[in-house]
C-alpha positions in Angstrom: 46.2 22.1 -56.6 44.3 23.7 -59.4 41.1 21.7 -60.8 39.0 21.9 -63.7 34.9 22.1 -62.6 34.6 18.1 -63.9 37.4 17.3 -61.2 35.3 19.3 -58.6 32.0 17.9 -59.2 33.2 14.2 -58.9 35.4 14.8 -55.9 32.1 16.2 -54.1 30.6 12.5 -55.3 33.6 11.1 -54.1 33.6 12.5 -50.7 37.3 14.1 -52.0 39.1 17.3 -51.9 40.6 16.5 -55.3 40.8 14.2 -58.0 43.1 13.8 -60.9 42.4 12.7 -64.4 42.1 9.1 -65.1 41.8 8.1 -61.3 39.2 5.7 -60.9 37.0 6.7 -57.6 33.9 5.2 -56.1 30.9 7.6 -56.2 27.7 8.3 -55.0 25.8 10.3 -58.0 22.9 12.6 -57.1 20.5 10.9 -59.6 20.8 8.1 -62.0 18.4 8.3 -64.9 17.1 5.8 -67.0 14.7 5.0 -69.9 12.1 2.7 -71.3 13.7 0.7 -74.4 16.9 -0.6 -72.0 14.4 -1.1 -69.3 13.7 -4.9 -69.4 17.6 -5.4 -70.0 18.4 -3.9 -66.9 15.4 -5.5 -65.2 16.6 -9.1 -66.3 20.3 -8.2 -64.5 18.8 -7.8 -61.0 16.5 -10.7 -61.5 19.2 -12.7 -62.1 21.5 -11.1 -59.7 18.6 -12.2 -57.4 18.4 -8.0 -56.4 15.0 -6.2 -55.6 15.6 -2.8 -54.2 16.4 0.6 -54.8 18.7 2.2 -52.4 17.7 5.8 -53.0 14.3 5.9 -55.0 14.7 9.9 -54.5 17.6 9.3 -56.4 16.5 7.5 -59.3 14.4 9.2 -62.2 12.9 6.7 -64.8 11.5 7.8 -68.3 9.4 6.6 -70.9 10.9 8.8 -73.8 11.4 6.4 -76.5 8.1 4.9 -77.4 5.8 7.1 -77.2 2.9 5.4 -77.6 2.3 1.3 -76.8 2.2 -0.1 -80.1 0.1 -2.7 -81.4 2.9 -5.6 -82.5 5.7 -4.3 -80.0 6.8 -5.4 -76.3 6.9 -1.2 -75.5 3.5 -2.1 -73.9 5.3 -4.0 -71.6 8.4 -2.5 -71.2 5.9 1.0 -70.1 4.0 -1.3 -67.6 7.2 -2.9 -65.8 8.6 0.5 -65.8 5.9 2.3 -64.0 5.7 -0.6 -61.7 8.5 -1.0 -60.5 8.8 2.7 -59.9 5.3 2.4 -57.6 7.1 -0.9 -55.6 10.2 1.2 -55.1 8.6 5.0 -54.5 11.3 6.0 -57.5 10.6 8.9 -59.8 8.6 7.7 -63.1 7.7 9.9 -66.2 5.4 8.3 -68.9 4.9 8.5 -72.4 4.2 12.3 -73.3 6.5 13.7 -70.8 9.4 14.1 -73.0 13.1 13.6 -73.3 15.0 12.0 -70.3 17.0 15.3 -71.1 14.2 18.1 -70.8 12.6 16.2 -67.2 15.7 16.0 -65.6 15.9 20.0 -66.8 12.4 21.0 -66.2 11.8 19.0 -63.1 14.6 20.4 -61.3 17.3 17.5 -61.3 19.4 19.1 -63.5 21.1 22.0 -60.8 24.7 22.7 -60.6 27.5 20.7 -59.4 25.5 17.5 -59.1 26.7 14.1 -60.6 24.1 12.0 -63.1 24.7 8.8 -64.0 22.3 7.8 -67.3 22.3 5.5 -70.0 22.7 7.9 -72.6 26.0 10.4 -73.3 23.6 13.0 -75.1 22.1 13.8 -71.6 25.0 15.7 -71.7 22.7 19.0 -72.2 22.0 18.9 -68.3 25.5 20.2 -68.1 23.8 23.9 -69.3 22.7 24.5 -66.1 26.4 23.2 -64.6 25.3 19.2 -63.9 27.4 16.5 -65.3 26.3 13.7 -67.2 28.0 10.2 -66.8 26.6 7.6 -69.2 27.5 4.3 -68.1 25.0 2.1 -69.3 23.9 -0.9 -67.7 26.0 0.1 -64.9 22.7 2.0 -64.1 21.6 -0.6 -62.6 24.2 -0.5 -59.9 24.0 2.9 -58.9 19.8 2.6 -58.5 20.4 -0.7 -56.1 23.6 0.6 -54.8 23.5 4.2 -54.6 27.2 4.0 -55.4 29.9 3.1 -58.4 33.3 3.7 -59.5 34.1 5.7 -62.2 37.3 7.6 -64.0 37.7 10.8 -63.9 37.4 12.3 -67.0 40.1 14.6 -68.8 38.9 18.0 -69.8 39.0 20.2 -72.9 38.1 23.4 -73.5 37.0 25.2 -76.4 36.8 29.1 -76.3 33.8 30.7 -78.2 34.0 34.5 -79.6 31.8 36.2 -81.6 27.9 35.8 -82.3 25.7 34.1 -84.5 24.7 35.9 -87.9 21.2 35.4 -88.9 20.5 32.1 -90.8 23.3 30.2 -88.7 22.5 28.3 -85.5 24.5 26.8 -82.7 23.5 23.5 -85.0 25.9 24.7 -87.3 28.4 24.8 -84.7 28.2 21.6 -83.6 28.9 20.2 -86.8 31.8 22.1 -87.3 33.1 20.8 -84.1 32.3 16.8 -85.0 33.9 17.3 -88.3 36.8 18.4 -86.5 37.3 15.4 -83.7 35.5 13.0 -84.9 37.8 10.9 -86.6 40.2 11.7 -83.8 40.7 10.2 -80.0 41.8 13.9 -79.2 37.9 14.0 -77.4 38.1 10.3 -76.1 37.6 10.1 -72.3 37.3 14.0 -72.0 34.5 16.4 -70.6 34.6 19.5 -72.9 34.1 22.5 -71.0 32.8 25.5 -72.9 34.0 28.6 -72.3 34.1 32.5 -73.5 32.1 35.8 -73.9 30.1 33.9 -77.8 28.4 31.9 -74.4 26.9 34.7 -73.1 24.9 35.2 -76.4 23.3 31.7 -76.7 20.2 31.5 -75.2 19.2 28.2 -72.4 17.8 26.0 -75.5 20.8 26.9 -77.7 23.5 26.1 -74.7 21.5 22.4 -74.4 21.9 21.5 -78.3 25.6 22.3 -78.1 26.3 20.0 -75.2 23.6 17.2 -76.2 25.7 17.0 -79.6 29.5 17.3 -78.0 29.5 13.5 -77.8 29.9 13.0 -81.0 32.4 14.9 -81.7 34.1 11.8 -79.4 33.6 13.4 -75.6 32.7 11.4 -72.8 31.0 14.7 -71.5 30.2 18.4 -71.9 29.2 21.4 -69.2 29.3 24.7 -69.1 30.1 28.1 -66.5 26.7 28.6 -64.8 25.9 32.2 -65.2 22.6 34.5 -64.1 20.8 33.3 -66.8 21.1 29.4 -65.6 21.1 29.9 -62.1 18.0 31.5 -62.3 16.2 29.1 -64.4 17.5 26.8 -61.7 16.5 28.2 -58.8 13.2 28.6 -60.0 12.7 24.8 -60.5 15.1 23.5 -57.7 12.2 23.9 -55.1 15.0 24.2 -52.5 16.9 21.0 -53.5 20.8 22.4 -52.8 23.4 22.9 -55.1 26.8 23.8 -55.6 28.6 26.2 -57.3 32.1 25.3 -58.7 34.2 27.1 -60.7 37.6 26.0 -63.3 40.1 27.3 -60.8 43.0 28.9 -62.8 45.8 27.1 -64.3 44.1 24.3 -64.4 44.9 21.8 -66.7 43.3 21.2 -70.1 44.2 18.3 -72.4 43.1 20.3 -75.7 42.2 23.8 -75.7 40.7 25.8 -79.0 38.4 28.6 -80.2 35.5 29.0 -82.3 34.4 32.5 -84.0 30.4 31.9 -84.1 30.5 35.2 -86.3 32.8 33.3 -88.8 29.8 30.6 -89.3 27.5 29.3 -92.2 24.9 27.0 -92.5 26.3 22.9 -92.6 24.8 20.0 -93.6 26.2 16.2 -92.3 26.2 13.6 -95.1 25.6 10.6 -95.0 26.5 7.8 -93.6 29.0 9.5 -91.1 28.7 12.6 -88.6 32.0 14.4 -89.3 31.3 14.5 -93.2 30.0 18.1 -92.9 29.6 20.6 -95.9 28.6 24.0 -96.7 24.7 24.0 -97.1 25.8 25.2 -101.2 27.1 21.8 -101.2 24.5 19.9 -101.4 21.9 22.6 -102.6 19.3 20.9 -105.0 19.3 18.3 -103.7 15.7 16.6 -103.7 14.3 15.6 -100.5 11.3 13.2 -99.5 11.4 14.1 -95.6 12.0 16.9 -93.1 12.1 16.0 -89.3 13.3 18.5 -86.5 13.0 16.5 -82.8 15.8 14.9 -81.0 17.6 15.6 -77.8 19.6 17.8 -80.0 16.7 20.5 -81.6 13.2 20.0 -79.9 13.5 23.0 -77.8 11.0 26.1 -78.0 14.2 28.3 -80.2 13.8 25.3 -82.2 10.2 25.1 -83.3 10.3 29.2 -83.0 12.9 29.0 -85.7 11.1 26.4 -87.5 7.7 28.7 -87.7 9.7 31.7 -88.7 10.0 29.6 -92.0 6.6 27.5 -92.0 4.6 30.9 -91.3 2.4 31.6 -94.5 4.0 28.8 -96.6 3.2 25.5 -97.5 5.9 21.8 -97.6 6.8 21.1 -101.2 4.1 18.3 -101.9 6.2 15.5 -102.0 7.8 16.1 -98.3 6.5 14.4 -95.5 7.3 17.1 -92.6 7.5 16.0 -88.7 7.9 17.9 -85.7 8.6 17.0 -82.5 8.7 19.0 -79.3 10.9 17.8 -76.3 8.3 17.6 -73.8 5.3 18.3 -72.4 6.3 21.3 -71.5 7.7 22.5 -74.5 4.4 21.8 -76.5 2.4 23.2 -74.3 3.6 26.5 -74.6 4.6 25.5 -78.8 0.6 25.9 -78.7 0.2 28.9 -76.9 2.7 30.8 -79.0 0.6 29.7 -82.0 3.3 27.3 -83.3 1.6 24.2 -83.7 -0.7 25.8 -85.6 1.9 27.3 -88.3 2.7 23.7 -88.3 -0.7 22.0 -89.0 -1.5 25.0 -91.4 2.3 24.4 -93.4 1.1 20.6 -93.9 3.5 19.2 -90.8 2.7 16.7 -88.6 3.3 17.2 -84.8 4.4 14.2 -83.1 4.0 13.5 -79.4 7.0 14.7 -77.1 9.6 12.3 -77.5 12.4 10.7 -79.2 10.4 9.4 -82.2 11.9 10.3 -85.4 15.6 10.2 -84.5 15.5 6.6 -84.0 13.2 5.4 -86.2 10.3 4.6 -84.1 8.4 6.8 -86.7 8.8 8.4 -90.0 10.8 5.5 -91.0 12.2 5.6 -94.8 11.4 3.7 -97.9 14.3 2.3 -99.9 15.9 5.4 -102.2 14.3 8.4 -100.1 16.1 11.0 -98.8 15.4 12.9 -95.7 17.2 15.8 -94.1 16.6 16.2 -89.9 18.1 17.7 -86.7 18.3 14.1 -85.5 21.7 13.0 -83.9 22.5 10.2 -85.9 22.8 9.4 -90.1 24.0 5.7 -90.5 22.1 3.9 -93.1 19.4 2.3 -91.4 18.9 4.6 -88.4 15.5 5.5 -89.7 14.2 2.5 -91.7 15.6 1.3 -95.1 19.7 1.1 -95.3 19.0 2.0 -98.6 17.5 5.4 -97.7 19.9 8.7 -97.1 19.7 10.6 -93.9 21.4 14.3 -94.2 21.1 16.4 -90.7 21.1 20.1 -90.3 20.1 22.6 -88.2 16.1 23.6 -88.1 16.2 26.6 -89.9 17.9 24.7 -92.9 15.4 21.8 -92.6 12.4 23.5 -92.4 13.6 25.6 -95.6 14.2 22.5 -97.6 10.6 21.1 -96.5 9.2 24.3 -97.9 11.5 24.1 -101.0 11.1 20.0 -101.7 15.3 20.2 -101.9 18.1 21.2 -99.8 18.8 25.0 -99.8 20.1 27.8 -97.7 17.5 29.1 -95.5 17.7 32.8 -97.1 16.7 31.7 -100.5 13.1 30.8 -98.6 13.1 33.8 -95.9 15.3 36.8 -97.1 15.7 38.4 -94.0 18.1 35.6 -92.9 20.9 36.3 -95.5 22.6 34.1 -97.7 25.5 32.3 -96.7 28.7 33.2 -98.3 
């Protein structure tokens, strides 16, 4: 019976030849990843379950991605402390503060390899799926898959959506994830589903670009995302897998598909989300002029080296408007590291931007947080009033090239208008 490459992936968990859609099946995920903020929550559920253990400390992988320093005034010191202890108790996998994203570790350090099950506390770690891993968020649940190295879960539904075409200059795969939450976003037509990506416009987006797409497809109302795994992933795999195994699956034909639909990258423009909800997405022309008080680009969705590359390509020899607060963000260590060897951090410094350590920082509102009446425009994930201080402030999100061109212009505009090499959009 045919099977879609989510169905093959959780049958290997389950010990199964085949699962179907909507069947709920006890697992054993390869890693279960979890962070810093949640941590004493999930800490105070085995104390009180009277549970000290970790049945696979291989297995589990515990980040401190959220606060990225320990604060003066906030429990994070704490929080970092427990986390890093338990982790030396139990022989478990700890990252602390500067490491990065939950997303990037699991990427960089090798836990991210194909057909492997992850079970985190966050659907936007999604972005693992690039390199053909799936992402299950689930929660507190983490905390039964860490003591128990087992869970049930249902088997997701899948979707696919076909991409043709390529990107024209002064569009990013940003764009195209906004498209795609304003189309499902107000619908269940995503709920419970993995979205597989599929089609020769993959072959043209780069590792960083494939990670933004899936790290967003949550909010377009997916459970999950992943991808084919082609040369370009599997070697970026097997050079951090250290000889950790794999497995190789494949959408067998015919398989089943509960939505199917196609996206012409070529047919793109720039977008901007208004606020206060994601699938309110307009033209960038839409909301040209409009006066901004901060830029941000960070986030699980744009913190990647394409990002801040893009970012320079506009910073480079210019200064931010003077009223615009500008912060940047890389995604990790690793990512920074090499942002300063490239000479990018340096654009950044020089362009009147400040670079924030590698984590989650802006996006939530652990810094940068907003006054009452100011406007900010970000590659964060979310725009709810409140998200990043005052519920009186405005939070617009767009992709890095159009947030690093309104920083430099003190307003929303298309990126061409700053750098004329990248067109105007039509």
């Amino acid at each position: 019976m045919s099977q879609t490459v989510a169905q093959k992936i959780v049958a290997r968990a389950a010990g199964r030849d085949h699962v179907e859609p909507g069947e709920y099946v006890t697992v054993s995920p390869d890693y279960t990843c979890c962070q810093e903020i949640s941590w004493a929550a999930r800490k105070r559920i085995m104390e009180q379950a009277g549970v000290d253990r970790v049945a696979r400390p291989d297995k589990v992988v515990m980040v401190v991605d959220h606060t990225t320093s320990a604060g003066m005034g906030t429990a994070y010191h704490r929080s970092h402390r427990e986390m890093r202890d338990f982790a030396a108790r139990h022989g478990a996998q700890f990252f602390g503060a500067g490491n990065g994203l939950r997303h990037q570790v699991m990427v960089e350090q090798g836990f991210a390899r194909p057909g492997l099950l992850v079970f985190s506390d966050e659907p936007n770690i999604a972005s693992i799926g690039a390199f053909g891993a799936l992402n299950m968020a689930v929660s507190s649940e983490v905390v039964v898959t860490t003591v128990a190295d087992e869970n049930w879960m249902m088997v997701p539904r899948s979707a696919r959506l076909t991409l043709t075409g390529a990107l024209r200059p002064g569009v990013q795969v940003r764009d195209l994830v906004q498209v795609i939450i304003r189309d499902y976003a107000e619908t269940d037509l995503l709920s419970q589903a993995c979205i597989e990506y599929a089609g020769p416009g993959l072959a043209g987006l780069s590792l960083d670009e494939r990670q933004t797409l899936l790290a967003c497809s949550y909010h377009a109302g997916a459970d999950t995302a992943i991808m084919p795994v082609d040369a370009l992933a599997l070697a970026y795999v097997e050079a951090r897998a250290a000889g950790r195994p794999y497995h190789l699956f494949e959408s067998d034909p015919g398989a089943e598909y509960a939505l199917e639909a196609t996206y012409d990258l070529s047919a793109l423009e720039p977008m901007v989300t208004v606020p206060p909800d994601l699938h309110t997405v307009v033209p960038v022309g839409e909301v040209a002029g409009l006066r901004i008080d901060q830029a941000a680009i960070g986030s699980c969705a744009n913190s990647r080296l394409d990002d801040l590359r893009a970012a320079a390509r506009i910073l480079a020899g210019r200064r931010i408007a003077p009223h615009v607060t500008m912060y940047i963000t890389p995604g990790s260590r690793e990512i920074y590291a090499q942002a300063a060897r490239e000479g990018l951090l340096a654009v950044f410094a020089e362009a009147g931007a400040a670079v924030l350590a590698p984590g989650c920082t802006t996006c939530w509102g652990y810094e940068g947080v907003l006054n009452a009446g100011e406007v900010s425009i970000s590659t964060h994930q979310m725009n709810y009033h409140g998200r990043n201080g005052s519920r009186d402030a405005r939070a617009y999100l767009a992709s890095p090239l159009v947030v690093a061109a309104a920083a430099v212009a003190g307003e929303v505009v298309d990126p061409g208008r700053v750098l004329p090499e990248l067109g105007r959009a039509a």
